[in-house]
VEXFI-295424 format. One record per residue (C-alpha): x, y, z. Coordinates in pm, whole numbers, plus 32768, in hexadecimal, padded with zeros to 4 digits. Layout:
XYZ;...
This chain:
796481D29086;792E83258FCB;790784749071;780C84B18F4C;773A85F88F80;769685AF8E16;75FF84878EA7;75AC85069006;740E84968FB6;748783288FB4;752E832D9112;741C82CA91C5;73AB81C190CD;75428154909E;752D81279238;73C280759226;747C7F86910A;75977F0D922B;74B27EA592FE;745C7DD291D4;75A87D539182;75DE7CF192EC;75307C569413;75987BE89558;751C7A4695EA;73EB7ACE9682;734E7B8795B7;73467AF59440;72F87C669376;73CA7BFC9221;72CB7C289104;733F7B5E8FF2;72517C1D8ED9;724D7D768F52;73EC7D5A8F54;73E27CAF8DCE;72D67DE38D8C;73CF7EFF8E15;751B7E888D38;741D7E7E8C19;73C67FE68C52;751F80838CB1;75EA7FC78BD1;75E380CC8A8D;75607FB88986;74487F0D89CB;744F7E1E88C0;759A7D9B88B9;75D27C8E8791;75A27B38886A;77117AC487B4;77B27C028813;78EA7BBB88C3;799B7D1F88E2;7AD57CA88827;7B517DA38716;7C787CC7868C;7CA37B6585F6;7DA77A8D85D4;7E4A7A7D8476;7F14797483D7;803979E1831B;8121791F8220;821979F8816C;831A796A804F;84417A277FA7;84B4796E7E75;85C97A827E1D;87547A417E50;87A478E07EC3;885378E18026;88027A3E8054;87127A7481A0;861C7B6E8167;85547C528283;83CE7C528276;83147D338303;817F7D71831B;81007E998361;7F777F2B83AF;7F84802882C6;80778095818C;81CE80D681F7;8245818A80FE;813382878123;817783FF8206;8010843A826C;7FC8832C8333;800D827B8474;809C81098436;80FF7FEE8535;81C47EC684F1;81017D8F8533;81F77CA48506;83707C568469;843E7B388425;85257AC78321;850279CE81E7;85E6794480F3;85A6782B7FA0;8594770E80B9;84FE77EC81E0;839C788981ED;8315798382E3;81E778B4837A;8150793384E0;7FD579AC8571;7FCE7B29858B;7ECE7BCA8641;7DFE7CD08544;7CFC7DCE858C;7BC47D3E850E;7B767E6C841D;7CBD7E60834E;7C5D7D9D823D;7DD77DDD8176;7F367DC18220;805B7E69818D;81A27D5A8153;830E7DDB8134;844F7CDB80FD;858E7D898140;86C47D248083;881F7D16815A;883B7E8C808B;873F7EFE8141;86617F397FDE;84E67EE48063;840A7E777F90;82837E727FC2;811E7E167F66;7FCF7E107FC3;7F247CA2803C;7DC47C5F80A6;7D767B9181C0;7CC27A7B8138;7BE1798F822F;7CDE79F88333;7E0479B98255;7F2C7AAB81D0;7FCB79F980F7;80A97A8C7FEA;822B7A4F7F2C;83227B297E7C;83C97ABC7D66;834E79957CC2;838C780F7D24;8495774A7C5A;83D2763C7B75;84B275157B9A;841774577A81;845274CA7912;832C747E7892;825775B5798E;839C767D7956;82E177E3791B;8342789F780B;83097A227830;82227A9C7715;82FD7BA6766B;825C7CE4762A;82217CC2747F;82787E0073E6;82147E70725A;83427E60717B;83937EBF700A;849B7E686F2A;857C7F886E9E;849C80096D63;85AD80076C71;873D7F906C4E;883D809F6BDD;885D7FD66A91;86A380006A66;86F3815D6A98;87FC817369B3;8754808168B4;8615818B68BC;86FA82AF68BA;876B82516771;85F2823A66DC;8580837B6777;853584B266C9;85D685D16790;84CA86A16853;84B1880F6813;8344888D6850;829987C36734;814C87426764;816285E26795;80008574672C;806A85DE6597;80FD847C654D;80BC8357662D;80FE8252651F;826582E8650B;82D68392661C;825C8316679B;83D5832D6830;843E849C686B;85CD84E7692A;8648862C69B9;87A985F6698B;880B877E69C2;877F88AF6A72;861688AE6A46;854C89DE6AEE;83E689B36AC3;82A988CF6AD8;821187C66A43;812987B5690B;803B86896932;7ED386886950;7EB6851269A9;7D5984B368FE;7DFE84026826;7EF8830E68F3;7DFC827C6A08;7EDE81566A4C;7FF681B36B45;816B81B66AA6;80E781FF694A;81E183046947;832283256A05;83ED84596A34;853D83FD6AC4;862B84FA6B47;878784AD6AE5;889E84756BBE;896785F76BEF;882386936B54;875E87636C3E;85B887BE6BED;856788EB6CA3;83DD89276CE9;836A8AD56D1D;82388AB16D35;811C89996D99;8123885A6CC8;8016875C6CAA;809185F46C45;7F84856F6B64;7F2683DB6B56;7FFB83316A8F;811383CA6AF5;824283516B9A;8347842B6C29;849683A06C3A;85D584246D01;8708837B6CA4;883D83246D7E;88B684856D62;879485316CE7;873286786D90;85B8870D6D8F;8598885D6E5A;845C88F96EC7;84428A626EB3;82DC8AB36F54;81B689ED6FDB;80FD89C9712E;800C88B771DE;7EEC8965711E;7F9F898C6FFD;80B388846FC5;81C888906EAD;818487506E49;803186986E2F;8018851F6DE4;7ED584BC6D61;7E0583966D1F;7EFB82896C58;805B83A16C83;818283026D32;82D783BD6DCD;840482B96DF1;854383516E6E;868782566E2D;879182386EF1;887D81606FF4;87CC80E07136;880581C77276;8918816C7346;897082047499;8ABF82E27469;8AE282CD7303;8BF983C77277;8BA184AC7182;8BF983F1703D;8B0A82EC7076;89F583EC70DA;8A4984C46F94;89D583636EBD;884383B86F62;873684416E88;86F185846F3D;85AD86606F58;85C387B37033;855389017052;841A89C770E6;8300890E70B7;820F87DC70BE;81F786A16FFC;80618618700D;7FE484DD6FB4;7EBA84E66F92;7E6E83936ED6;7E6C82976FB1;7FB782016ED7;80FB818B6F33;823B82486F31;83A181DB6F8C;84C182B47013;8604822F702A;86CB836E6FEE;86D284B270B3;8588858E70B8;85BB867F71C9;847F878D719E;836E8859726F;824C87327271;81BA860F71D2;805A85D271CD;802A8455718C;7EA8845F714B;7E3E82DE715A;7F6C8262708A;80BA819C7116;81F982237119;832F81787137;845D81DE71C7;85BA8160719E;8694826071BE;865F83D3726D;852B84AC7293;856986007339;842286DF7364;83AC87B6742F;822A86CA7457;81D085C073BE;8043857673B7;7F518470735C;7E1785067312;7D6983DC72D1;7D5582BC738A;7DD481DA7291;7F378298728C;804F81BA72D3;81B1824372DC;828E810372FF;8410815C7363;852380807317;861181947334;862C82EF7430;851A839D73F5;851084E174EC;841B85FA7529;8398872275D5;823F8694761A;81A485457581;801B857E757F;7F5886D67552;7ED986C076B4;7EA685F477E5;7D8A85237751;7DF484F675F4;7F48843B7572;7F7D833F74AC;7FE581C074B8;816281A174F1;8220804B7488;839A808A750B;84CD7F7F74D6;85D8807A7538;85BB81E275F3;84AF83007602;8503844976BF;8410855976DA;843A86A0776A;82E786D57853;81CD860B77E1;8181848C7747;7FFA847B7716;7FB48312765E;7E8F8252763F;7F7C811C7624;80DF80BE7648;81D37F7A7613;832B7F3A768D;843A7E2F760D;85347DA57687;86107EB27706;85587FE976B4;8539811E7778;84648249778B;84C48387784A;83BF84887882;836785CB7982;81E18566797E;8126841E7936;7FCB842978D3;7F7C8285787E;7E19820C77ED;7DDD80C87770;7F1A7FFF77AC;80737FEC77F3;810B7E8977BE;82BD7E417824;83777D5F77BC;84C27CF0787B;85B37E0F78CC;84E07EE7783A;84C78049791B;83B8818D7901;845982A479E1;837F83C07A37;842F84D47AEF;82F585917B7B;816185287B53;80D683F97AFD;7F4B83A97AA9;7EC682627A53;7D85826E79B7;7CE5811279AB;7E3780917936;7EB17F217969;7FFC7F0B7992;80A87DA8792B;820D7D43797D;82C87BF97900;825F7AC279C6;839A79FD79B9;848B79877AE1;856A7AE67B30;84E07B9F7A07;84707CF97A7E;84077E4879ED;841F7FA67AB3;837180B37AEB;841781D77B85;830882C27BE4;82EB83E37CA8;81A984547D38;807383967CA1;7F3C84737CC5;7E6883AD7BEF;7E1F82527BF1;7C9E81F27BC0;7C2880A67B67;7AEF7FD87B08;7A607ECB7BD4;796D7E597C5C;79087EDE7DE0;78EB7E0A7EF2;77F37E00801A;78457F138140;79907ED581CE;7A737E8F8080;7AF07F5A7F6B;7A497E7D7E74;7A357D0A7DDA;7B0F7CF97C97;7BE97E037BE4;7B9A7DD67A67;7C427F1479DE;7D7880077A66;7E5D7EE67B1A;7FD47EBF7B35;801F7D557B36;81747C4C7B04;82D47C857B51;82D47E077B7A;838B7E9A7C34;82BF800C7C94;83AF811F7D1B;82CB82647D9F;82B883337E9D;819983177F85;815984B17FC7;803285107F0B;800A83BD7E64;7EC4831C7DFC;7DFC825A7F34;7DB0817D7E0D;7EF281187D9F;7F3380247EAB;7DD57FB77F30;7D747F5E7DB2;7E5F7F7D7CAF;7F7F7EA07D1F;7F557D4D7CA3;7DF67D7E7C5E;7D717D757D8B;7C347E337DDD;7C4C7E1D7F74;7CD77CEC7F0E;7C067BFC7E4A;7C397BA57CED;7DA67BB97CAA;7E2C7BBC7B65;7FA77B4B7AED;80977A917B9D;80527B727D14;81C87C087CF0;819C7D5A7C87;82267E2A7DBD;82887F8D7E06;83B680187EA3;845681767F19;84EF82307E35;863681B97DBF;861380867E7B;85747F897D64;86757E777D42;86647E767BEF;87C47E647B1C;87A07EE279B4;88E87F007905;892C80327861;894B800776E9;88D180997588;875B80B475F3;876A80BE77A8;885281D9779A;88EE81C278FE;881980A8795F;879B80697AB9;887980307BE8;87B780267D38;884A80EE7E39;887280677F99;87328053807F;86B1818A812B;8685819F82B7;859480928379;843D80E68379;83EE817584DF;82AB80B58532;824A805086A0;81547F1B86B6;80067F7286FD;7FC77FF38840;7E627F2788D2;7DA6800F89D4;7CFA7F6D8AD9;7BF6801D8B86;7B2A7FC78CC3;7A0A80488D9C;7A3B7FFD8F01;78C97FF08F88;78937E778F60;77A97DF58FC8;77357F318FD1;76A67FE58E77;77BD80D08DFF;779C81F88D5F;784A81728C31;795182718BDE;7A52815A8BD1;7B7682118C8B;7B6081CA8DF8;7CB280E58D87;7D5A81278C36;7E7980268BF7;7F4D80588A8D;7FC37F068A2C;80D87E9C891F;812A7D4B88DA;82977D1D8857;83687BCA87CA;84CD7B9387D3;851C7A7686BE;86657AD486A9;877F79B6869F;88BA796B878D;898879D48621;893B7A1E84BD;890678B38478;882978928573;86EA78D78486;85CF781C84CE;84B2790E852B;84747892866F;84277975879D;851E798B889A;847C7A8D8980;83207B23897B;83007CA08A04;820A7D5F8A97;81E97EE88ABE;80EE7F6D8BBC;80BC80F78BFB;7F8A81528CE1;7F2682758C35;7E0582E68CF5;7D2C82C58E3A;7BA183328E27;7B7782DE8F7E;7B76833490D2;7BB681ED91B1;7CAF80EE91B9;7CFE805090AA;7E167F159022;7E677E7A8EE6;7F017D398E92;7F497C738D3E;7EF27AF38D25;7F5E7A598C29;7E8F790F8BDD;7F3877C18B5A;80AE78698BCF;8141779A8D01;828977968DC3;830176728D26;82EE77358BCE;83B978378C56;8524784D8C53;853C79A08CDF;84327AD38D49;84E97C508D4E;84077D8C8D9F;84B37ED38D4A;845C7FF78CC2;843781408D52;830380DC8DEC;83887FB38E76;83F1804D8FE4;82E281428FEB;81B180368FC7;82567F009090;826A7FBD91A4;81178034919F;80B27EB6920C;814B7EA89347;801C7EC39468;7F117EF89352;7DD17E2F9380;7E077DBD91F9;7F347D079260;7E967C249314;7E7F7AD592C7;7FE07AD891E2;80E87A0E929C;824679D3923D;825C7B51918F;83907BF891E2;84697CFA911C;85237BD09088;83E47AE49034;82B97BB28FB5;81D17AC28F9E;810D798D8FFA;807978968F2A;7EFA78358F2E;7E6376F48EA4;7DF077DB8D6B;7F4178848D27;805279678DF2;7FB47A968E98;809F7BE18EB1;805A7CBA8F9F;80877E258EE7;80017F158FFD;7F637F449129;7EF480AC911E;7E9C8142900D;7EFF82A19045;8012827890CF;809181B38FCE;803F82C78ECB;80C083BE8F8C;819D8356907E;81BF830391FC;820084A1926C;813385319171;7FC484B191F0;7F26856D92CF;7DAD8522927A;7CF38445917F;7CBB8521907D;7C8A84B58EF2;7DBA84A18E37;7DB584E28CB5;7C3684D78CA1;7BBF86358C9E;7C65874D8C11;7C5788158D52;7CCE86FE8E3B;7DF086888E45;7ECF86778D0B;800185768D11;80EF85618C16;820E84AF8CA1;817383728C61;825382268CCE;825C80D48C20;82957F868CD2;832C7E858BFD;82FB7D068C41;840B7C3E8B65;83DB7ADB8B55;84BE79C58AEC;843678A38AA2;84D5772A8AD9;853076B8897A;845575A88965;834376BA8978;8403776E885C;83277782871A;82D2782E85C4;814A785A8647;816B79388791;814578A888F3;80A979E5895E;7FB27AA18888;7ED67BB088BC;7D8F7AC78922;7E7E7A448A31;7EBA7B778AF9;7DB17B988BF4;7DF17D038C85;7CDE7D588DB3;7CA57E6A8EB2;7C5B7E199025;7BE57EC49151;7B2F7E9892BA;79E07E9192AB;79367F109407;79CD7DE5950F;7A047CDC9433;7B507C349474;7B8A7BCB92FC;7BD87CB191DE;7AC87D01911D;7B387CC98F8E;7AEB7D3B8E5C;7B4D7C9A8D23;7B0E7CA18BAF;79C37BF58B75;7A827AF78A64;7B377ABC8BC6;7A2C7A858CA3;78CD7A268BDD;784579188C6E;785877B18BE4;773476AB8BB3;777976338D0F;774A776E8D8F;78A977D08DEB;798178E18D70;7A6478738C2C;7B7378BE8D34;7B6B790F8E8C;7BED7A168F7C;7D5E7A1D8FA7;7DCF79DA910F;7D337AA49218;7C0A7B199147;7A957AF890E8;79CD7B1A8FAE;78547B069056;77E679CF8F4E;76897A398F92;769F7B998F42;77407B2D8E0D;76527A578DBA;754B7B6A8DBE;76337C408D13;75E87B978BCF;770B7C148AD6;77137D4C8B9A;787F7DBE8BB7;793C7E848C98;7A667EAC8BC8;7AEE7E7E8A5E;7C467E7B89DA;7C387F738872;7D5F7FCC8783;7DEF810A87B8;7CE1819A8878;7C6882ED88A7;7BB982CA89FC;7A8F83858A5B;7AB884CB8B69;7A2484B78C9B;78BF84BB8CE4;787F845F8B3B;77BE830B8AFF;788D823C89E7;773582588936;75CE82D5893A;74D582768846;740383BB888F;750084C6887C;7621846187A4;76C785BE8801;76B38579893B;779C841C8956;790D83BE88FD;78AF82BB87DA;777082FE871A;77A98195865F;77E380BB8778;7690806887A2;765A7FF2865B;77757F2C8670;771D7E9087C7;75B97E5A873B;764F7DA185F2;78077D42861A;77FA7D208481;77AB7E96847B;78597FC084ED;798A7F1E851C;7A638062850B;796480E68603;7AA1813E86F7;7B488205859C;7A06831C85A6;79EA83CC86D1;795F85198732;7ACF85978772;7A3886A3887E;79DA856C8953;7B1784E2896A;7C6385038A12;7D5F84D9892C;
């Protein structure tokens, strides 16, 4: 019991209630309804939901498949929270290893408000791959890489990525043909004679612009002005290309632009006018000669198009800009500028060749469509409102700014060496067997989505627009990055419902994407994954369980008279390498007493239920705590009862499970046998005592192998930690348990009973109701001394404002233990 001067005015009442609690053979003073009234009013929810059973986790099912590399073992790994991310605090729930003929199946136990768990396979590299799943009806089930189809008839076949095309204009011998017919250009106007002259050459040095008004020639190609191979047009001063008109650049033909801007281009396509630059296709590392045969277009200034026509490239046009204003232009050989823009949203530049700039799109939220077959680089920014990828085909920017879509086809790679936004942008990879795409992103700051919301407690129902789905493989770092990225983006989950694709879209550290691309004409250097990083550091979650040490007795409901840290470990590994079934060999247990908010005697022990000796091959304690809190039992009162414990057998087994005997004396145990000199609270108020040296105990376990198993032995809902102490002169142990521990059955009796040596007072429990003296919570913050977990009339005034509503309704609230009042608290 509590020194409590806060609740000095209930002394007398507190002293009035055990001579309620208790009565002696003559005198029969137990008062069944005035007892049942005074747990009502002390406990600090009055209305607790009648199904509420204190538990915080659940059991979840898992079943994990890697269809990757045949007789390769892979590592899986699930995690509470993303592990790739810095900002955050993640444990590893569980970890195993899968293969083609091997899944990862076991029962892992889940806190009952994550909703999403984070899955990682490892490859012997050490590359980790990861994505997103959502726990479905108690499920996690999830694959990477896709399942061989044995039959050929349901063989997939990956939907390649269809990309605009257009056949080369005009042969050398068309040119040559028309070159003979034409009329050499030299500043005449070309409207004069239409029924004799429509083909126009520059076949010399021509300095100057063109003469043609274009009201005449509404059909496009009416006229054609070809420049000759060796003959070079130059351009002084702005020149608009009127319909009708087709510009043609011959294999060796040379325009050069003198002046011009955005605002004021040097050459302006309208309506029906067409540009069509001849010349070999671009190959990577051609020499010189073979470059020389282009059609070339340079100098400062801008080429606009402002017709919405089409316009082919296959030479050399290396410029300031191009403004492609709702028309297409095709690329097969080299485009050098400094931006290239689509100020429409029908512009379309379609690249068959290199095309490379300083900037593609005028800003962040205008670009235009993209349709790539071989390699984009950009300086800083891509902005597009729409992009395509063959087979192959790689873009290489600073910034990515993405509307609309993105959609890769196999070996296809975007690189983005800084920021990444995705706005609303669904992002489609190939589908079929080992056909991937990559993305090698940096930091993504921006990645919103439509969908539509779900009720309180889940990011939403189904993600209809801004999703990354198929075989993608998503390289990023995690600093900085977009919360939605991973809850909703990935596979086109929002929180999990409604996926879209095949489910094998994952991400991966940086460099780490086990993607091969072979370098060639279009990849450049391709893609070669380095080896795997360092392991993720990521303890299992630690389960707090906190007591009150009053029963039968009202508490005052602080929950730190006994604070026990918990973490629950599995050893599946194997005699050798070949040894890999997923079975678990040992099961571990961590204990740490990290604080005492009380002033008597107090003892702990740890049954665990269903776990007897003839499952047990062999029980160790260790630890650093091990010495310190054995000997603590020797002549305590909580002791009693517990035969055959010695230093080399630490526990006894029970008709309900083995019963180990963790400590006898509290503060002793947290502080040691010399340092104790009165019962003061440890690590409950900041000006008590303050201990940081905190000791673990660890229970190791090996189990008999016919007890050896996928599914654990042991879980979480088997470990029955309790607290026990003398109550006035009674010779048993007074025990408190969890309530899922000791509710009462239809028959009246506890679910299980005392351990050996102890009492549970059935009928106190009885008029407890669902009343509880203790709860077990993930990674717990426990209330300072003297603060109520909760209080409905002064929120400010308690640990947890939202653990009332959460006792009053367990669908609600469930991260009640995630908001506290952080004065209230200890740590």
């Amino acid at each position: 019991m509590k020194r409590n001067l806060r609740l000095i005015h209930c002394i007398p009442f507190a002293m009035f209630v055990t001579g309620m609690f208790f009565h002696s053979c003559k005198d029969d003073v137990f008062n069944a309804e005035k007892v049942k009234a005074t747990y009502q009013n002390k406990f600090p929810v009055k209305d607790i939901d009648p199904n509420m059973d204190w538990k915080m986790t659940r059991q979840v099912a898992v079943d994990i498949s890697v269809h990757e590399d045949y007789g390769v073992n892979y590592t899986v790994e699930i995690f509470d929270h993303n592990p790739f991310a810095t900002d955050t605090i993640i444990h590893l729930l569980a970890k195993g290893t899968a293969n083609q003929d091997l899944p990862f199946t076991t029962t892992i136990d889940c806190p009952s408000i994550i909703s999403t768990l984070y899955v990682t396979r490892v490859d012997p590299a050490g590359r980790r791959t990861m994505k997103p799943v959502y726990i479905s009806n108690d499920k996690l089930i999830t694959s990477f890489g896709s399942k061989p189809i044995t039959t050929r008839a349901a063989s997939p076949q990956s939907k390649e990525v269809t990309l605009q095309t257009m056949t080369r204009p005009y042969t050398d011998r068309e040119i040559a043909d028309m070159l003979s017919k034409a009329t050499e250009y030299t500043g005449q106007d070309m409207d004069v004679n239409l029924t004799q002259h429509t083909l126009y050459k520059i076949t010399g040095q021509y300095k100057g612009g063109i003469n043609h008004a274009g009201t005449l020639t509404p059909n496009a190609g009416t006229i054609k002005l070809i420049v000759a191979p060796g003959a070079e047009w130059e351009i002084p001063s702005l020149q608009t290309i009127n319909q009708g008109l087709e510009i043609i650049v011959a294999s060796q033909g040379k325009i050069e632009l003198k002046a011009g801007s955005q605002q004021k281009p040097s050459l302006k396509f309208t309506n029906t006018s067409s540009l069509v630059v001849l010349g070999t296709a671009y190959q990577e590392d051609e020499d010189d000669d073979e470059e020389d045969l282009r059609g070339k277009i340079s100098g400062n200034g801008w080429i606009e198009f402002s017709n919405g026509g089409i316009h082919y490239n296959a030479g050399d046009i290396d410029i300031d800009g191009i403004n492609n204003n709702g028309g297409t232009f095709f690329n097969y050989g080299e485009t050098d500028v400094e931006e290239l823009i689509g100020s429409s949203t029908g512009s379309l530049y379609v690249n068959h060749g290199d095309l490379e700039a300083d900037k593609i799109g005028a800003d962040e939220s205008t670009g235009p469509k993209l349709e790539n077959s071989c390699k984009i680089k950009v300086e800083t920014h891509l902005s597009s409102t729409g992009i395509k990828m063959g087979t192959g085909a790689q873009i290489k920017c600073k910034h990515l700014y993405a509307y609309g879509y993105i959609d890769l086809s196999e070996n296809s790679m975007i690189k983005v060496e800084n920021n990444t936004k995705f706005y609303n942008c669904n992002i489609t990879g190939p589908t079929a067997d080992k056909s991937y795409a990559l993305l090698k992103l940096k930091t993504i700051s921006e990645a919103s989505w439509k969908g539509t919301y779900g009720i309180e407690g889940t990011y939403g129902i189904e993600c209809t627009a801004g999703y990354l789905i198929n075989n993608i493989y998503c390289e990023y770092k995690a600093e900085n990055s977009s919360w939605d990225f991973t809850n909703c983006y990935l596979n086109g989950k929002a929180g999990g419902n409604g996926r879209k694709g095949n489910g094998n879209a994952v991400l991966c550290r940086e460099g780490e994407a086990p993607a091969y691309i072979p370098a060639g004409r279009c990849t450049g250097e391709g893609n070669t994954p380095d080896e795997g990083g360092e392991d993720i550091p990521a303890p299992p979650i630690t389960h707090t369980y906190v007591f009150e040490d009053n029963f039968p007795l009202v508490g005052d409901y602080d929950f730190n008279d006994v604070v026990l840290d918990a973490q629950l470990f599995y050893d599946r590994e194997g005699d050798d390498e070949t040894d890999v079934n997923n079975k678990i060999k040992k099961v571990k247990i961590y204990v740490t007493l990290a604080a005492v908010g009380a002033s008597k005697e107090l003892g702990a022990g740890l049954r665990i239920i269903g776990l007897h000796e003839a499952d047990i091959k062999e029980l160790k304690c260790k630890g650093n705590a091990d010495r310190q809190y054995f000997s603590t039992l020797s002549g305590s009162f909580f002791a009693n009862g517990y035969n055959n414990i010695s230093d080399g057998h630490r526990y006894t087994d029970s008709n309900e499970g083995i019963v180990i005997p963790l400590f006898g004396d509290a503060h002793k145990a947290i502080l040691g046998q010399s340092a104790l000199t009165s019962r003061l609270f440890v690590n409950t108020l900041t000006e008590g005592i303050s201990h940081t040296d905190l000791k673990t105990y660890e229970i190791e376990i090996e189990l008999h192998k016919d007890r050896q198993t996928t599914t654990p032995y042991v879980t979480l809902d088997d470990l029955d930690f309790f607290i026990g102490y003398r109550y006035k002169n009674m010779e048993q142990r007074m025990e408190v348990h969890l309530y899922e521990f000791w509710q009462l059955t239809a028959t009246g009796h506890p679910k299980y009973g005392p351990t050996p040596g102890g009492t549970m007072q059935t009928a106190n429990l009885d008029l407890a109701g669902n009343n509880t003296w203790a709860i077990c919570v993930p990674n717990f913050s426990y209330p300072k001394e003297y603060i109520n977990i909760s209080d409905r009339e002064n929120k400010d005034d308690c640990a947890y404002p939202l653990f009332i509503g959460w006792a009053c309704d367990r669908n609600t609230n469930q991260d009640w233990y995630m908001r506290p009042n952080k004065k209230n608290i200890y740590r």
